[in-house]
N, C-alpha and C positions, 0 to 999 in steps of 0.2 A: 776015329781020328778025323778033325774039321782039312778040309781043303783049303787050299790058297786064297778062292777067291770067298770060302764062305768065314775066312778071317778077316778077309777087308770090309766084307758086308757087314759083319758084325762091329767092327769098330770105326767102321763109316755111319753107323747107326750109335756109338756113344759120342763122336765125335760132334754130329748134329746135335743130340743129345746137350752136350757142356754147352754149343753157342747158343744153344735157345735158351737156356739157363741163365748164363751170363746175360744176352740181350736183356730177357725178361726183368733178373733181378737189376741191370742196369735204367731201364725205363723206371723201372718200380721208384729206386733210388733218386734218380732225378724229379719225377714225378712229387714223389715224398717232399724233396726241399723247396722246390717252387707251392707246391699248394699249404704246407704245412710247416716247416722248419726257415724259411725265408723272415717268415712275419715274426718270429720269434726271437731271430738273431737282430744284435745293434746294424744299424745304417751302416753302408759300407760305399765308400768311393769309386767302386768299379760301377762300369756303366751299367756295363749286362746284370750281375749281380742287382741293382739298382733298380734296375727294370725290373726284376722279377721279382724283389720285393713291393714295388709300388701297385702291380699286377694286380686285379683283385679277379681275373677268370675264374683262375683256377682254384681259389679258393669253393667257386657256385659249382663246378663241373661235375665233383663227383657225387656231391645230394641231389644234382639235377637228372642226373643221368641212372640213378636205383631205381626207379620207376618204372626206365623203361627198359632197362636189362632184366626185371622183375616179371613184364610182359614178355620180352623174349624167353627168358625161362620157357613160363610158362605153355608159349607155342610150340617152342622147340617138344617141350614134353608131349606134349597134344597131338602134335603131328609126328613123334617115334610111337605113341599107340594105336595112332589110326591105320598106320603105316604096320607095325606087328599084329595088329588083327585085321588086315583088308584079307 
């Protein structure tokens, strides 16, 4: 039988759990419309909206940016083998 405080632990850890979930797929989501789904939709009269269709960043950001997430891979990996067989 779990104790008091190792049920809080436990759903103190799914709790975090859902808001990094939510955060994540919330970035993901906004992310999505500004680089992708913005250019696609008609012209709209809000400002913000407006902006972020005329935007062309973030359209370059994430082809620009595989390369070098591709290198960090890569060290990451390189330096968890060096690090498990020192």
């Amino acid at each position: 039988m779990r104790t008091f405080s190792q049920w809080v632990a436990s759903n103190g850890e799914v709790v975090w759990g859902w808001i990094f979930l939510i955060f994540g797929s919330t970035s993901f989501l906004a992310f999505f419309y500004a680089a992708i789904l913005s250019k696609l939709l008609p012209r709209s009269n809000h400002a913000i909206i407006s902006a972020i269709q005329d935007d062309s960043y973030y359209c370059f950001l994430v082809p620009l940016t595989l390369p070098i997430l591709l290198v960090a891979v890569y060290f990451h990996w390189l330096s968890m083998k060096l690090f498990k067989h020192a």
